[in-house]
LOMIBA-183494 format. One record per residue: residue number from 0; residue in three letters; chain; x negated, y, z negated of N, C-alpha, C, O in turn. Coordinates in steps of 0.2 Angstrom, whole numbers. Last residue first. Example, Ala and Ser with C-alpha at 12.3 -4.5 7.8 and 13.67 -1.06 7.14 Angstrom:
2
<pt num="1" residuo="Ser" cadena="A" n_x="-64" n_y="-11" n_z="-35" ca_x="-68" ca_y="-5" ca_z="-36" c_x="-64" c_y="0" c_z="-39" o_x="-67" o_y="6" o_z="-40"/>
<pt num="0" residuo="Ala" cadena="A" n_x="-66" n_y="-28" n_z="-39" ca_x="-62" ca_y="-22" ca_z="-39" c_x="-66" c_y="-16" c_z="-39" o_x="-71" o_y="-17" o_z="-42"/>
This chain:
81
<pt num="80" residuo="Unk" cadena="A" n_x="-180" n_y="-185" n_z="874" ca_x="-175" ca_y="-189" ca_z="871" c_x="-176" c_y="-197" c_z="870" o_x="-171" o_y="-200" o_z="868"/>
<pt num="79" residuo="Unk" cadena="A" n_x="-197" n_y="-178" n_z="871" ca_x="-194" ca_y="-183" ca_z="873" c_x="-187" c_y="-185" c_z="870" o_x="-186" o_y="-187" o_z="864"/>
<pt num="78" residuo="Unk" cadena="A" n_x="-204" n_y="-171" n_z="861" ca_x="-198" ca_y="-168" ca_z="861" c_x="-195" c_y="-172" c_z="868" o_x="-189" o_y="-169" o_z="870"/>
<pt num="77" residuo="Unk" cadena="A" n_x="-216" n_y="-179" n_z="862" ca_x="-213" ca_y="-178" ca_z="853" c_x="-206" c_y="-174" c_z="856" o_x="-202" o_y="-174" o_z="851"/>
<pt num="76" residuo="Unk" cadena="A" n_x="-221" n_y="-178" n_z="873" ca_x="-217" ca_y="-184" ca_z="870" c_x="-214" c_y="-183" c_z="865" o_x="-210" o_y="-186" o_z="864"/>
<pt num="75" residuo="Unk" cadena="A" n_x="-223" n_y="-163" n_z="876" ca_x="-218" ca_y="-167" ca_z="879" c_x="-216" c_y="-174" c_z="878" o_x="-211" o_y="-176" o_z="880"/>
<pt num="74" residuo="Unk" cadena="A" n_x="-233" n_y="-160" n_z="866" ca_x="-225" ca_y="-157" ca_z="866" c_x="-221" c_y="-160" c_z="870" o_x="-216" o_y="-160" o_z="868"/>
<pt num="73" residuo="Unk" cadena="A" n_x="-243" n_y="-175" n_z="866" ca_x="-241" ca_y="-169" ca_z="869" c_x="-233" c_y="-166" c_z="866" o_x="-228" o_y="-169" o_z="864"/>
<pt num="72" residuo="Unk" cadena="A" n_x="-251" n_y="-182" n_z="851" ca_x="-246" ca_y="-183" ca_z="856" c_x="-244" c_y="-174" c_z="858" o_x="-243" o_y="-170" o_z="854"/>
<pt num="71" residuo="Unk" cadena="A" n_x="-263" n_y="-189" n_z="843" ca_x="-259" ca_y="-183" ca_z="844" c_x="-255" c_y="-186" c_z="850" o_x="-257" o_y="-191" o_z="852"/>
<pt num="70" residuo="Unk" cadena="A" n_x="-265" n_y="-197" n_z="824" ca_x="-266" ca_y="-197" ca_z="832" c_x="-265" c_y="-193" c_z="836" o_x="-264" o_y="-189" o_z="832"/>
<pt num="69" residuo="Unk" cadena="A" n_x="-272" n_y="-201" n_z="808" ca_x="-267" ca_y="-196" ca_z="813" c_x="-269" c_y="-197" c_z="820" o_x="-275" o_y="-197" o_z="822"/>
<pt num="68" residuo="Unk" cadena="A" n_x="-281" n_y="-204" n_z="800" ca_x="-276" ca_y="-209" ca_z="802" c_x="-271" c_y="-204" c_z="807" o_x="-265" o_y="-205" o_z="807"/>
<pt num="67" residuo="Unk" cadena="A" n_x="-293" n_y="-197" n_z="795" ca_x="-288" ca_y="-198" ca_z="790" c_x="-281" c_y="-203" c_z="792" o_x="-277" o_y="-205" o_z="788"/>
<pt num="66" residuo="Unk" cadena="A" n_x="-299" n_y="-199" n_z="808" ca_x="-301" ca_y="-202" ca_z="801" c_x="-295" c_y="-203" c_z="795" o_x="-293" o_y="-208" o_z="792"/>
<pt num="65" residuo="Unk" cadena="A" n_x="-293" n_y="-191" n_z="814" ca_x="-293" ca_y="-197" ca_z="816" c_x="-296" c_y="-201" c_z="811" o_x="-295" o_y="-207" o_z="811"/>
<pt num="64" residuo="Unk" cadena="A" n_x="-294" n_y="-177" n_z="808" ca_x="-289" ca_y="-180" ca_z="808" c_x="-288" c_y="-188" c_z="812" o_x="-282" o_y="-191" o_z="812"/>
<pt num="63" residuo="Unk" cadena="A" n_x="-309" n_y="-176" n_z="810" ca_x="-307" ca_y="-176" ca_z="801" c_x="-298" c_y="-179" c_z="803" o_x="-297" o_y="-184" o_z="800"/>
<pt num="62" residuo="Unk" cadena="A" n_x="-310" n_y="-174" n_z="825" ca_x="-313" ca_y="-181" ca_z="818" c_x="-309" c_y="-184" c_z="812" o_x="-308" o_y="-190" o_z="810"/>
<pt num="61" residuo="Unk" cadena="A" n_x="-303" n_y="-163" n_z="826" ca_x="-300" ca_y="-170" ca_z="829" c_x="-302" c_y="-174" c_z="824" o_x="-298" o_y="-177" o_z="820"/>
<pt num="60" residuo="Unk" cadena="A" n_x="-310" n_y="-154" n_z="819" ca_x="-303" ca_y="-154" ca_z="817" c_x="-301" c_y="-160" c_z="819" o_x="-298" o_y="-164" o_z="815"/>
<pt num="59" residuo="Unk" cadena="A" n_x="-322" n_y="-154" n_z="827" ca_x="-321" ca_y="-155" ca_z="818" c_x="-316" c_y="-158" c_z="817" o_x="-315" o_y="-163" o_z="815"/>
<pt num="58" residuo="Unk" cadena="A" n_x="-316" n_y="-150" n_z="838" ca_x="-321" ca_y="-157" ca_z="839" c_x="-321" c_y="-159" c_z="830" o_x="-320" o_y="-164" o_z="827"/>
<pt num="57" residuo="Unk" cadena="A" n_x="-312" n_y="-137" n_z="834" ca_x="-309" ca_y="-142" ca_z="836" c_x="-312" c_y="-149" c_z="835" o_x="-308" o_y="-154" o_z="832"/>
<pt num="56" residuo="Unk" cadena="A" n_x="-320" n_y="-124" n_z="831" ca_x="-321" ca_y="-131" ca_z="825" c_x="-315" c_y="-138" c_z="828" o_x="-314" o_y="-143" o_z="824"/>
<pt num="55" residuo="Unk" cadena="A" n_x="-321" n_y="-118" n_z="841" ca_x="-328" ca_y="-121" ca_z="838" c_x="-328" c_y="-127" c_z="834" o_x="-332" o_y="-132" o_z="833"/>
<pt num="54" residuo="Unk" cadena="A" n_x="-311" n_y="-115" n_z="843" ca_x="-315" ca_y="-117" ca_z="847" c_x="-319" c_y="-122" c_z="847" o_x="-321" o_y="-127" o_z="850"/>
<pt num="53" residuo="Unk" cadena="A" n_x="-308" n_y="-107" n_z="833" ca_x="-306" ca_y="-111" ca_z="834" c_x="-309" c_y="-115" c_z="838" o_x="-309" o_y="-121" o_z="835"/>
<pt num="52" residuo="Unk" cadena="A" n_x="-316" n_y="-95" n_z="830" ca_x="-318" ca_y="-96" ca_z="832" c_x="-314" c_y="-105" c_z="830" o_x="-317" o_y="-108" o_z="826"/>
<pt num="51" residuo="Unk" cadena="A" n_x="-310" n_y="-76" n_z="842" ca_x="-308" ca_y="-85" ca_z="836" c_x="-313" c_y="-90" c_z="839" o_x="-316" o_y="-91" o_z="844"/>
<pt num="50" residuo="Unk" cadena="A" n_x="-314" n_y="-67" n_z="849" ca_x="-315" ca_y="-67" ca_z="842" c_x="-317" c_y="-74" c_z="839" o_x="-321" o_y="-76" o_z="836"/>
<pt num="49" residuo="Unk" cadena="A" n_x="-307" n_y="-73" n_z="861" ca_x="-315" ca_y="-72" ca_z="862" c_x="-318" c_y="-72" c_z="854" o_x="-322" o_y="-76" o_z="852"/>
<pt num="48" residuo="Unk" cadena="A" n_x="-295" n_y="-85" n_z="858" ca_x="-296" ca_y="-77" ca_z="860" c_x="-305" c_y="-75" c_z="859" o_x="-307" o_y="-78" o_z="854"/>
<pt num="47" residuo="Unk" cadena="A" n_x="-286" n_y="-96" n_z="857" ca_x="-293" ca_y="-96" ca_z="862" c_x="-296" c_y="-89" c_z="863" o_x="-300" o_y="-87" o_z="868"/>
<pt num="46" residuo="Unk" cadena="A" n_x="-282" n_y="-104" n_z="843" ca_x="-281" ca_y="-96" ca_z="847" c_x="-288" c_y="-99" c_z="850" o_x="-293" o_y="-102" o_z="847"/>
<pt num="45" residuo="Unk" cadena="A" n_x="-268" n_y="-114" n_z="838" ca_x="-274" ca_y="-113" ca_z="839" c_x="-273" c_y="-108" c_z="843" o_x="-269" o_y="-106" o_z="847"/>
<pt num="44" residuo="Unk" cadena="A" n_x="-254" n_y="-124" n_z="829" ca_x="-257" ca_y="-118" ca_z="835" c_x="-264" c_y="-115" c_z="834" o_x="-266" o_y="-115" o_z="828"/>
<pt num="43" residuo="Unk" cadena="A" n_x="-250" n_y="-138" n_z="828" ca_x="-255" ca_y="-132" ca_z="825" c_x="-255" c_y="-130" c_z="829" o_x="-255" o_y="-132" o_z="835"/>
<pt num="42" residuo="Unk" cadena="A" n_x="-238" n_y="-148" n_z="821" ca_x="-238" ca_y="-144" ca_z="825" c_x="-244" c_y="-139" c_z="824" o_x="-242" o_y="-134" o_z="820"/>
<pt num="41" residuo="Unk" cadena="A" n_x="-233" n_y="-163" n_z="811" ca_x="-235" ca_y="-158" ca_z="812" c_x="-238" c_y="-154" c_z="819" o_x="-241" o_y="-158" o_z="822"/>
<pt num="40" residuo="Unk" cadena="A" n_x="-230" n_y="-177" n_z="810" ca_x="-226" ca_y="-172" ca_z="815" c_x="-229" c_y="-164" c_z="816" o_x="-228" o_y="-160" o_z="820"/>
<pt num="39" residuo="Unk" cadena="A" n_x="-236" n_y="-178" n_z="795" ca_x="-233" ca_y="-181" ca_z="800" c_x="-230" c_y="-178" c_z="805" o_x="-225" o_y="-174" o_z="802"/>
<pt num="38" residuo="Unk" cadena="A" n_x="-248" n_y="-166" n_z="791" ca_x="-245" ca_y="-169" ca_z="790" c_x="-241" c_y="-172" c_z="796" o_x="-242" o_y="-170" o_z="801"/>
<pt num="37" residuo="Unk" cadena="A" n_x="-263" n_y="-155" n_z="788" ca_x="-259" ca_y="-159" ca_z="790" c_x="-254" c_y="-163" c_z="790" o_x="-257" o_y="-167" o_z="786"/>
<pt num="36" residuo="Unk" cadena="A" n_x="-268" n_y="-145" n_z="780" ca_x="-263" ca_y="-144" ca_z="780" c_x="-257" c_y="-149" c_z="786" o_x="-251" o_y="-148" o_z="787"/>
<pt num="35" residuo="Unk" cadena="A" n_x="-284" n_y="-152" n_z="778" ca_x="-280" ca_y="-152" ca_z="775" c_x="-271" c_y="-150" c_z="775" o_x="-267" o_y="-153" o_z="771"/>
<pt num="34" residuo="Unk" cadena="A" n_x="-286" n_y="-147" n_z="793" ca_x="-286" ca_y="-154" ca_z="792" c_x="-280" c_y="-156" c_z="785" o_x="-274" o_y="-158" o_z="785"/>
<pt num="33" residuo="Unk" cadena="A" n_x="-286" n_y="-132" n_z="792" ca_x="-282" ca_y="-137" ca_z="795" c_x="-282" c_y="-143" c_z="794" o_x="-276" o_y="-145" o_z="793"/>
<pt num="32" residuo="Unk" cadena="A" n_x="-298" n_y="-132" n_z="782" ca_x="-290" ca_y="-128" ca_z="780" c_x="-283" c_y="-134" c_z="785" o_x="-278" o_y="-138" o_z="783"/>
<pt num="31" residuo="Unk" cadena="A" n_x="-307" n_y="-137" n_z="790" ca_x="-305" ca_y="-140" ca_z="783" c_x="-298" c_y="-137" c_z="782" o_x="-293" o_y="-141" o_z="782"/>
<pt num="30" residuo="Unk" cadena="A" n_x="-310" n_y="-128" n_z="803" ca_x="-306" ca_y="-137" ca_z="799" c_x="-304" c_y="-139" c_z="794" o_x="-300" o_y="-144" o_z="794"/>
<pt num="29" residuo="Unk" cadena="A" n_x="-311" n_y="-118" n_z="795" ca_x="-306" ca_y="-117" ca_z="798" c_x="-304" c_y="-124" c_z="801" o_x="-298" o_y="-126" o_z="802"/>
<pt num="28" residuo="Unk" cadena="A" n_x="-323" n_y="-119" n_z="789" ca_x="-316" ca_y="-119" ca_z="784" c_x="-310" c_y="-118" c_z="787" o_x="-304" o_y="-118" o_z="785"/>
<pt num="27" residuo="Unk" cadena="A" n_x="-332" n_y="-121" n_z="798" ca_x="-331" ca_y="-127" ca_z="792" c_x="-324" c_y="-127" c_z="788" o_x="-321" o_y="-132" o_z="785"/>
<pt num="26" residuo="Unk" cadena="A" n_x="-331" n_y="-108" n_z="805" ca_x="-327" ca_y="-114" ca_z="808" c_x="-327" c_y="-120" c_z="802" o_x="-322" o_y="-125" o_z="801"/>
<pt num="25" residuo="Unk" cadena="A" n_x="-326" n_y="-96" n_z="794" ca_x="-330" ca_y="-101" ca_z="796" c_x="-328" c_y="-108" c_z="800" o_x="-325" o_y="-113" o_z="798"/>
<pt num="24" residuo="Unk" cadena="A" n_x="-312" n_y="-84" n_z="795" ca_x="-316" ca_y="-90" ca_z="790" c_x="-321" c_y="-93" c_z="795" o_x="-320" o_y="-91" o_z="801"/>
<pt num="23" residuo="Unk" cadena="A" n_x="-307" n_y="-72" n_z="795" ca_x="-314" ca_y="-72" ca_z="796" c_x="-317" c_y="-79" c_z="793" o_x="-322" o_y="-79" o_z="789"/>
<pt num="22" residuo="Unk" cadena="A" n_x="-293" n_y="-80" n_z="796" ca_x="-295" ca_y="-74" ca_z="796" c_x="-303" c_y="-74" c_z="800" o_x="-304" o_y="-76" o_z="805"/>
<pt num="21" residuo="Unk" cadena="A" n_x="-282" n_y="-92" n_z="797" ca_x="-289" ca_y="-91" ca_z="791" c_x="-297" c_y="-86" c_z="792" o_x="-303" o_y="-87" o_z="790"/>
<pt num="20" residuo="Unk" cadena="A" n_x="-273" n_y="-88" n_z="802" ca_x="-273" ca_y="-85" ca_z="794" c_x="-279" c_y="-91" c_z="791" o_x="-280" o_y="-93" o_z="785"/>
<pt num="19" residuo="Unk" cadena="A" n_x="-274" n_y="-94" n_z="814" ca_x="-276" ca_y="-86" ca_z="812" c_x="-275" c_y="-86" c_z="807" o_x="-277" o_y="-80" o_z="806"/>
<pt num="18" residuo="Unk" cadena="A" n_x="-270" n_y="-108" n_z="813" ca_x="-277" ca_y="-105" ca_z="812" c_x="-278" c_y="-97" c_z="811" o_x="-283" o_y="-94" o_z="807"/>
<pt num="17" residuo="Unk" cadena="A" n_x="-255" n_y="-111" n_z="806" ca_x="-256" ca_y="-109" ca_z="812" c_x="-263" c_y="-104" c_z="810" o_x="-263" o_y="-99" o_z="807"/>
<pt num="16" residuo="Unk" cadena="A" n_x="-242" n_y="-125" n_z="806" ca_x="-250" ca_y="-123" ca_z="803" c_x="-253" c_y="-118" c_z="811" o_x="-253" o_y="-119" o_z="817"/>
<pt num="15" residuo="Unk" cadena="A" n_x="-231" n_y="-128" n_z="815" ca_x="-230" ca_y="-129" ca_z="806" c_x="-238" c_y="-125" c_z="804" o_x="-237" o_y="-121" o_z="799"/>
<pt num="14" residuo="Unk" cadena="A" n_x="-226" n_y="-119" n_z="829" ca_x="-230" ca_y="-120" ca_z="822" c_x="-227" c_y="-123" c_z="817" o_x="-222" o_y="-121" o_z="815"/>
<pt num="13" residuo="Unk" cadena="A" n_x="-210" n_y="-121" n_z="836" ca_x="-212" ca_y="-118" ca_z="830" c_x="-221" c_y="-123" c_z="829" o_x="-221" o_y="-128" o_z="827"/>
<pt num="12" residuo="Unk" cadena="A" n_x="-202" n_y="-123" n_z="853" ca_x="-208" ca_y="-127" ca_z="848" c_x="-211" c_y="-122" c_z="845" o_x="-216" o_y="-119" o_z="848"/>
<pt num="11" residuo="Unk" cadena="A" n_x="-184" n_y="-125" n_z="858" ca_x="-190" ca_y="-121" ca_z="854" c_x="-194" c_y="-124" c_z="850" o_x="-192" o_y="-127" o_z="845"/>
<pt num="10" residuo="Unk" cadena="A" n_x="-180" n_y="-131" n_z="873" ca_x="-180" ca_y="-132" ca_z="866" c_x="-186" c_y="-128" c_z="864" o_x="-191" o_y="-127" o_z="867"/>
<pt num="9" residuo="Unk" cadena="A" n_x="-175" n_y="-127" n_z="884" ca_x="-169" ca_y="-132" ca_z="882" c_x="-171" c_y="-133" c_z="872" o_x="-167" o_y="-134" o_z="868"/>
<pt num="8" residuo="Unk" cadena="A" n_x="-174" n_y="-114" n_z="889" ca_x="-180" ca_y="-115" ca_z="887" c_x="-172" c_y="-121" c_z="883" o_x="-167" o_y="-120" o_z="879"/>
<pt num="7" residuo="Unk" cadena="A" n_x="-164" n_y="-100" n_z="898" ca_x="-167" ca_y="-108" ca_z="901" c_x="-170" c_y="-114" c_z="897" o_x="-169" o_y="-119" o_z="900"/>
<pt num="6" residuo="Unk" cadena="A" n_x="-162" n_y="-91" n_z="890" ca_x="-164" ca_y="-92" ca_z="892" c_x="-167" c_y="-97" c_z="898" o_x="-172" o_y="-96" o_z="901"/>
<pt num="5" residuo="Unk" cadena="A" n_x="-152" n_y="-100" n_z="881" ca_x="-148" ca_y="-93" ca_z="887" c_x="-154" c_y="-91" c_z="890" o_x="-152" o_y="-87" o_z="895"/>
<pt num="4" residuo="Unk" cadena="A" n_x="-160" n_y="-104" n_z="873" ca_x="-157" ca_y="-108" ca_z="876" c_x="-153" c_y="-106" c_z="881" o_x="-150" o_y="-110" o_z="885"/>
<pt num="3" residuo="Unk" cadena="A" n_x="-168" n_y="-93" n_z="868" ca_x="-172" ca_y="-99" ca_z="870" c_x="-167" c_y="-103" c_z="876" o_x="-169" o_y="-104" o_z="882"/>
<pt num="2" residuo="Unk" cadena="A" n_x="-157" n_y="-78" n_z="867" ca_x="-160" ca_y="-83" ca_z="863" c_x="-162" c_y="-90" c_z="868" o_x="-158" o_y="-92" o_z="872"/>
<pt num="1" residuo="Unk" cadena="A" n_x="-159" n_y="-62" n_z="873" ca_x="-158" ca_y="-67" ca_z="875" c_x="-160" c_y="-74" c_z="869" o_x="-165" o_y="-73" o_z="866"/>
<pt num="0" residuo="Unk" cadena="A" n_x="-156" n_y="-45" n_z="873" ca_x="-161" ca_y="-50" ca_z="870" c_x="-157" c_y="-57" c_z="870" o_x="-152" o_y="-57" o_z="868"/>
């Protein structure tokens, strides 16, 4: 077993908030959850799997986080030297 960086992989990107723990929620609570666990630099993983209904509540998720003042940026700027 190898670690990230003996692998190739120069840096490791962890989740801070990650939508499958909100199980069988509703996409209304699967925005709210995430909006609410937002914070500076934060990182969400979301799932595209046929079940999840993250999908659904994205266009929510953007709103509520550009209202509240947040912007996004790719794993490649935020992990830019």
């Amino acid at each position: 077993q190898q670690d990230a960086a003996a692998a190739g992989y120069p840096i490791t990107i962890m989740p801070t908030f990650n939508t499958a723990a909100s199980g069988d929620a509703t996409v209304d609570a699967i925005a709210a959850r995430t909006i609410a666990a937002a914070a500076p630099g934060a990182i969400v993983l979301m799932h595209a799997a046929t079940a999840s209904k993250d999908a659904d509540a994205l266009s929510q998720i953007i709103a509520g986080l550009r209202a509240a003042g947040y912007g996004f940026l790719t794993i490649n700027d935020v992990s830019a030297p």
